[in-house]
Residue, then its C-alpha position, 0 to 999 in steps of 0.5 A: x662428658x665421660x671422656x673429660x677428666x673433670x665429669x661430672x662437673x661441668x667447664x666453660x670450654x666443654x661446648x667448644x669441644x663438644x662443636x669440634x667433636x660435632x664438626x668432625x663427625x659431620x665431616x666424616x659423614x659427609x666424606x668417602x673414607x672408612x664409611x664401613x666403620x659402625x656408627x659406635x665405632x666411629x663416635x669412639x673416633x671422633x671423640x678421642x680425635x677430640x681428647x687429643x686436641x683438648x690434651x695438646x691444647x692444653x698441653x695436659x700432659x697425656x699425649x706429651x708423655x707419650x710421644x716422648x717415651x716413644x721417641x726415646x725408645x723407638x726413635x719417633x714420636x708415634x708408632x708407624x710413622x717416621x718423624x716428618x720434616x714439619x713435625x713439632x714436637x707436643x703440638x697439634x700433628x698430622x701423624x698424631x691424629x692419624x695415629x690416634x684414628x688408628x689406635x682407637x680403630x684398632x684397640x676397641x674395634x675386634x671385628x676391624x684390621x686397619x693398615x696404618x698406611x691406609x689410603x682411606x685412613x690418610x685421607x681421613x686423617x688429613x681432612x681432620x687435621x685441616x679442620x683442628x688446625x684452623x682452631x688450633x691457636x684460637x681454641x680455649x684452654x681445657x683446664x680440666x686436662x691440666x692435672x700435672x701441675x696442680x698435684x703432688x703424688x705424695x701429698x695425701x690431701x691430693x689423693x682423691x684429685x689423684x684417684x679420679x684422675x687415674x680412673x679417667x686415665x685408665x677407662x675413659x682417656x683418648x690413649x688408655x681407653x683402647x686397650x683397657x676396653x680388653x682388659x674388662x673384656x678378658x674379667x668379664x667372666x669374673x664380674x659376671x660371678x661376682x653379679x651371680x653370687x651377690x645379686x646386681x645391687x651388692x655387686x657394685x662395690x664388689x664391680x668397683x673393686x674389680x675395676x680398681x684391681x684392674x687399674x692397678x695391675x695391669x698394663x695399659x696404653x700403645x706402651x703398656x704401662x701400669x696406672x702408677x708409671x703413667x703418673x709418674x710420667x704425667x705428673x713428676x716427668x719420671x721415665x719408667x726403666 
């Protein structure tokens, strides 16, 4: 529930995606490929595995942001690969999900190194993408991902929907996660202080400013941007220069 924009309420649909989040675990502990992944490791998969179809089921907004940015600056629509002949732009893909084994394998796991041309990694990812592919049209819509049509950057009455929302962005999304994950890594040092000095209890506000300041500043994403150039992004469709 901490990787759903929404928590901690609770939608209609979260049982539907917390079935498909179970399918796909239960077909990699049944599979040959990449079984030397920890088992953290690759719940974390699973579960941004999971975000991904939530957001182009939902046409969200996070992964059509994404795809689009690359592809105007890079040429393709994910890093490694090239577009394929059957690729649809912001809709359920093969590389896509490839991808984002990949970049939550990668981004969270520092004792792990993955070509993305990987054999293991192919087979995984095409085994992952049959199983959403066949709920892809039937699958319910997650309204709690749909945030971009709902809110006005610039209406204060929409900032704390703004707040959580880029709070779940940075920390807890499919795409940021990763390699905010390295951000708290490299502050740790400051957290611990603040913990020393004020004691754990007095600490929280000082930690949660900390996390605010972070989310801020400093860059995050397969393309490093800061929290506010992925909302205009996301909700007023403005390309960052």
């Amino acid at each position: 529930m901490e990787r759903q924009p929404g928590n901690p309420q609770v939608a209609e649909t979260d049982r539907y995606y917390l079935w498909i989040a179970m399918r796909l675990a239960k077909l990699w502990d049944e599979s040959p490929w990449l079984r030397e992944m920890e088992d953290d490791m690759r719940r974390d998969v699973v579960l941004a595995v999971t975000g991904y179809f939530q957001d182009v089921v939902a046409d969200g907004g996070l992964w059509r942001s994404f795809s689009r940015l690359h592809d105007k600056r890079h040429g393709s629509p994910v890093p490694h690969y090239g577009r394929s002949d059957d690729y649809v732009d912001y809709e359920l893909n093969l590389d896509d999900v490839r991808f984002v084994i990949w970049w939550t394998i990668v981004g969270e796991g520092r004792d792990y190194s993955l070509d993305p041309q990987d054999e293991g990694l192919n087979a995984l990812s095409t085994a992952f993408h049959m199983l959403l592919d066949s709920e892809y049209e039937q699958a319910p819509v997650p309204r709690q991902f749909c945030i971009a049509g709902e809110v006005d950057l610039e209406n204060p009455a929409d900032a704390r929907r703004i707040y959580d929302y880029a709070y779940w962005l940075y920390w807890r999304s499919y795409l940021l996660r990763p390699s905010s994950l390295a951000v708290m890594d490299r502050a740790m040092p400051e957290a611990h202080a603040l913990i020393a000095r004020a004691g754990e209890h007095d600490a929280r506000p000082l930690l949660q400013d900390l996390n605010d300041r972070l989310m801020s500043t400093e860059p995050a994403g397969p393309i490093p941007l800061t929290t506010a150039q992925w909302l205009r992004l996301i909700i007023d469709d403005v390309l960052p220069e």
